[in-house]
C-alpha positions in Angstrom: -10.2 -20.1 -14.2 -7.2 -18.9 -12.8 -4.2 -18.7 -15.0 -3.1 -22.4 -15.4 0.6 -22.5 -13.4 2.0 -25.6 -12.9 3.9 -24.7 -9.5 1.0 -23.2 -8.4 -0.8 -26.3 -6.7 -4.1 -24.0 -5.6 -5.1 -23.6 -8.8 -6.3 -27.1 -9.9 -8.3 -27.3 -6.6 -11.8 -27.1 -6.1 -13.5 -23.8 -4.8 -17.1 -22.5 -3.6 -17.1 -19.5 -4.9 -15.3 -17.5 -8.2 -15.6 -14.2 -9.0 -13.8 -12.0 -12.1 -14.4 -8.3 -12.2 -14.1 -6.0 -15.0 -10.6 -3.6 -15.3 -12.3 -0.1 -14.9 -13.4 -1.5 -11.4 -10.0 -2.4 -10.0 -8.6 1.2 -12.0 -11.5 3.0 -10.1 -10.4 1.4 -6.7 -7.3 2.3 -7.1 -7.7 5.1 -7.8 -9.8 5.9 -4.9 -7.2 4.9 -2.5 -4.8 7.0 -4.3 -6.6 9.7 -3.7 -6.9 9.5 -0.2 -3.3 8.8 0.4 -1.8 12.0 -0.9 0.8 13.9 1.2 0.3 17.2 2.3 2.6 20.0 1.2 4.0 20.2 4.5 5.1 16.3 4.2 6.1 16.6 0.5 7.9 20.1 0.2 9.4 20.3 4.1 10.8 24.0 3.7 7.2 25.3 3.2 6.2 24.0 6.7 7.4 27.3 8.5 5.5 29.4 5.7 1.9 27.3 7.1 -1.0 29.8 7.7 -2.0 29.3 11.5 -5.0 28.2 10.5 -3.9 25.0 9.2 -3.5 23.9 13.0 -7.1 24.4 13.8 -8.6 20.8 14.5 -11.7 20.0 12.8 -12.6 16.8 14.5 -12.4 15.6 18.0 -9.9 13.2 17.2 -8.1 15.8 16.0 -8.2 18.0 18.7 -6.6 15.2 21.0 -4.0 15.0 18.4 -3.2 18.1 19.0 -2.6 18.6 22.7 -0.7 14.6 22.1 1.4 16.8 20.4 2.1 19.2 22.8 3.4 16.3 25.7 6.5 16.5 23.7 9.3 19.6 23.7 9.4 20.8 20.0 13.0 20.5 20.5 12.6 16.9 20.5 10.5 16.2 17.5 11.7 15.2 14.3 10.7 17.6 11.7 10.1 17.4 8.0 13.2 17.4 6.2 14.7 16.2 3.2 18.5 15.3 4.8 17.0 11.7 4.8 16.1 11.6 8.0 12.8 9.4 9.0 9.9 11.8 9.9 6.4 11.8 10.8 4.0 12.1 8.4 0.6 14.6 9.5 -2.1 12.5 7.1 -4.2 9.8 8.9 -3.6 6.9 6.0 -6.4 5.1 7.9 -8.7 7.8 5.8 -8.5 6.2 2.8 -10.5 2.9 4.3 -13.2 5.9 4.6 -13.3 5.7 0.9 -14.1 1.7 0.6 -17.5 0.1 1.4 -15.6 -3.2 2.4 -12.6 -2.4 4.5 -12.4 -0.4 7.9 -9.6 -0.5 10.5 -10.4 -2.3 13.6 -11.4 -0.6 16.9 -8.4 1.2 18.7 -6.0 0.6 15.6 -4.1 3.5 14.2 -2.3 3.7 11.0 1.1 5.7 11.2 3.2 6.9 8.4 6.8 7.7 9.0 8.6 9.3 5.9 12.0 9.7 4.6 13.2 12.0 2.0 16.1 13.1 0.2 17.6 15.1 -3.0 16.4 11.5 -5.4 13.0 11.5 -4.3 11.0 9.5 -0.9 10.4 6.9 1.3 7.4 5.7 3.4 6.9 3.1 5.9 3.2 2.7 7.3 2.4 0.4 10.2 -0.1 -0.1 12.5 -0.2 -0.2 16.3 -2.9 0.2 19.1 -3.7 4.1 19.7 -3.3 3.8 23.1 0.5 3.3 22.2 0.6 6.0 19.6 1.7 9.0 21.6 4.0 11.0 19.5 6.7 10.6 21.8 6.6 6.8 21.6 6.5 7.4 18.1 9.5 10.0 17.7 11.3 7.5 19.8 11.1 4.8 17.4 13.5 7.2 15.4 15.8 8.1 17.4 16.5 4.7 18.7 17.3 3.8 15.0 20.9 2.3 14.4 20.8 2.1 10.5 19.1 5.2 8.4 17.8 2.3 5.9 16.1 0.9 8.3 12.3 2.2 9.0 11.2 2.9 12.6 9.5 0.3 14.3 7.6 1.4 17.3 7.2 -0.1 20.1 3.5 -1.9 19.7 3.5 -1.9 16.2 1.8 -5.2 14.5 4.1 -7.3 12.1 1.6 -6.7 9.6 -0.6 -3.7 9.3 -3.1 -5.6 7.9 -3.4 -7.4 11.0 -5.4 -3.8 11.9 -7.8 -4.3 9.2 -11.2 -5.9 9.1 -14.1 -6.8 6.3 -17.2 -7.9 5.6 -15.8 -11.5 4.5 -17.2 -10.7 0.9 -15.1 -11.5 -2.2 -15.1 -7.8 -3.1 -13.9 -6.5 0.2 -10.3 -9.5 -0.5 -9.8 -7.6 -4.0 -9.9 -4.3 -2.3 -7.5 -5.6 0.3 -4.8 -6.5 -2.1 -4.9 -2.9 -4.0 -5.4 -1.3 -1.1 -1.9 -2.7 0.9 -0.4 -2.4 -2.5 -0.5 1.6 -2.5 -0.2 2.0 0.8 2.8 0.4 0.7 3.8 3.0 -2.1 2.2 6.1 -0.1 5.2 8.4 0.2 7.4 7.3 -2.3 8.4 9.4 -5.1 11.4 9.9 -7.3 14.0 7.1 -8.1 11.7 5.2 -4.9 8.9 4.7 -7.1 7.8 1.2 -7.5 3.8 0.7 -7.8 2.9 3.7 -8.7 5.0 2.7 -12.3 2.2 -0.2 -13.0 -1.0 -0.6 -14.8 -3.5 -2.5 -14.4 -4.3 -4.9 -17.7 -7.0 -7.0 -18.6 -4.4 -8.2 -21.5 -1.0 -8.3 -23.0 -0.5 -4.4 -25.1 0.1 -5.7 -28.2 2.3 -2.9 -29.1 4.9 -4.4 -27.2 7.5 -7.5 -28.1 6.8 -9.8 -25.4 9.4 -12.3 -24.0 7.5 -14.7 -22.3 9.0 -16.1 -18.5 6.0 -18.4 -18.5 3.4 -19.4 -20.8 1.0 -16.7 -21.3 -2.4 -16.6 -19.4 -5.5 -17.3 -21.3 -7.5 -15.1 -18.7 -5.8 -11.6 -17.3 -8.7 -10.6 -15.8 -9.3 -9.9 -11.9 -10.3 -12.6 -10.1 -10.9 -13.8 -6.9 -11.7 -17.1 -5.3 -12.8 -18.8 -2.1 -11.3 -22.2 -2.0 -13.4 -25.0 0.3 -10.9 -25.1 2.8 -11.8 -21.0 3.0 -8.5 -19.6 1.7 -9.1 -16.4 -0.5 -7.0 -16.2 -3.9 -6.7 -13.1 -5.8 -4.8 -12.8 -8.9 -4.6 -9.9 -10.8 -2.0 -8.9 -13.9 -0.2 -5.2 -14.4 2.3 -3.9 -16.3 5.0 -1.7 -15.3 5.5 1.4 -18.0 8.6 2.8 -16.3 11.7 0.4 -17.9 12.3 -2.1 -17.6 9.0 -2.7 -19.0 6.9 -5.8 -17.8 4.1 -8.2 -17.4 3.2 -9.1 -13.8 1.2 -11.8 -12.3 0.0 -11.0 -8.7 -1.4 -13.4 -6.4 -2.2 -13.1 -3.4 -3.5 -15.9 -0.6 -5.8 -15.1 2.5 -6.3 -17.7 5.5 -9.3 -18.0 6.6 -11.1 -15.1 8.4 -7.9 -12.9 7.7 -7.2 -9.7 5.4 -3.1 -10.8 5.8 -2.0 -12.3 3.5 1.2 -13.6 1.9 1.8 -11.8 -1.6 3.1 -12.9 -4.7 4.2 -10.7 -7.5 5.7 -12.5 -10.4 7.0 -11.1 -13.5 5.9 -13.1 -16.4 6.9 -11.7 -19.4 9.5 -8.6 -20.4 10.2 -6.2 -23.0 12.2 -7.3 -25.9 14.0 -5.5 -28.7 11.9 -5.0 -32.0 13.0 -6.2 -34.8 14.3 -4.5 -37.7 12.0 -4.2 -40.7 
């Protein structure tokens, strides 16, 4: 059963279908994604981007090829390039090539994934969204930075859905909802590093580390194991449990909720128990 939370009202309810799935299964998936969504040394280290052999601009797909002459609508005097003054930039990696990696998930027909990045002496940012490719020209794109009035804030472009997994589709299966929630989960983290780091500090657990003094927010779960569950009204939950290793140290609860015949959902990450001092012996 899911995790017994009294202000959680969903979880006394009936449901058609329940599924748990064992840790090394989300870890893999994860880890899959994370894979994919690795930046290039161009994006990551900008003052090696003038030192690029000319080969690395050879397409090798046709999409790619039409990226490239996209490319060339716009002076180069008017692109932003890859800094780290912390300055929004465009990213070169397709993050849409990760859903490659997932038998589940794929984005739907004449969506693009775009990744703008930030970066600056502390470490970096990045903001993905999704928009129709028809709308995707990299001058519409650029624009969306230059037309920024706050640095903080991320570029929106014109066209861009107000959530990216809007863009997404599934098979409907109870696998392809896990996937979903890991997979927004580190896309949302793709290009951050540094003091920016957030997801990429957590661990997936199937139980409390006993090594650690827990303080308990709530009372503890008797089952920490991935889950997922299709309620009769055809909501989707998924709960999941991590703990973050960078301090401060903690027990999360995530739970996430699906509408029916949608992969957007409204997330819920809950910190249920922290690190406390040891004791002295």
């Amino acid at each position: 059963m899911l995790g017994r939370y009294p202000e959680d009202p969903l979880l006394d309810t009936e449901f058609m279908s329940f599924q748990r799935y064992p840790l090394p299964t989300v870890q893999k998936l994860s880890q899959l994604i994370r894979d994919a969504l690795v930046l290039p040394t161009t994006d990551y280290q900008p003052g090696n981007a003038e030192l690029a052999d000319d080969n690395d601009t050879i397409p090798d797909s046709l999409d790619a090829l039409g990226d490239l002459f996209r490319v060339g609508d716009v002076p180069e005097d008017h692109l932003v390039a890859p800094n780290t003054e912390g300055r929004w930039f465009l990213s070169t990696i397709d993050p849409a090539a990760a859903l490659t990696k997932l038998p589940n998930l794929w984005i739907s027909p004449g969506i693009r994934l775009i990744t703008y990045l930030k970066q600056d002496s502390t470490g970096g940012l990045g903001n993905t969204v999704a928009l129709p490719g028809l709308l995707s020209t990299t001058e519409r794109l650029e624009a969306a930075i230059e037309t920024l009035d706050n640095a903080d804030q991320p570029p929106n472009p014109m066209g861009a859905l107000p959530n990216l997994m809007a863009g997404i589709e599934g098979d409907g299966s109870l696998p392809s909802f896990l996937t979903a929630s890991i997979f927004i989960r580190e896309l949302k983290e793709f290009g951050r590093f540094g003091r920016y780091t957030r997801w990429a500090h957590h661990r997936f657990v199937a139980a409390a580390p006993p090594q650690i003094p827990w303080q308990w927010r709530t009372k503890m779960p008797e089952d920490f194991s991935p889950k997922v569950v299709l309620r009769q009204d055809s909501e989707v939950l998924v709960e999941f449990y991590s703990c973050r290793v960078q301090k401060p140290v903690a027990l999360f609860r995530h739970l996430d909720r699906y509408p029916p015949n949608s992969y957007t959902a409204s997330n819920q990450d809950q910190v249920i128990a922290v690190a406390g001092a040891t004791t002295p012996a």
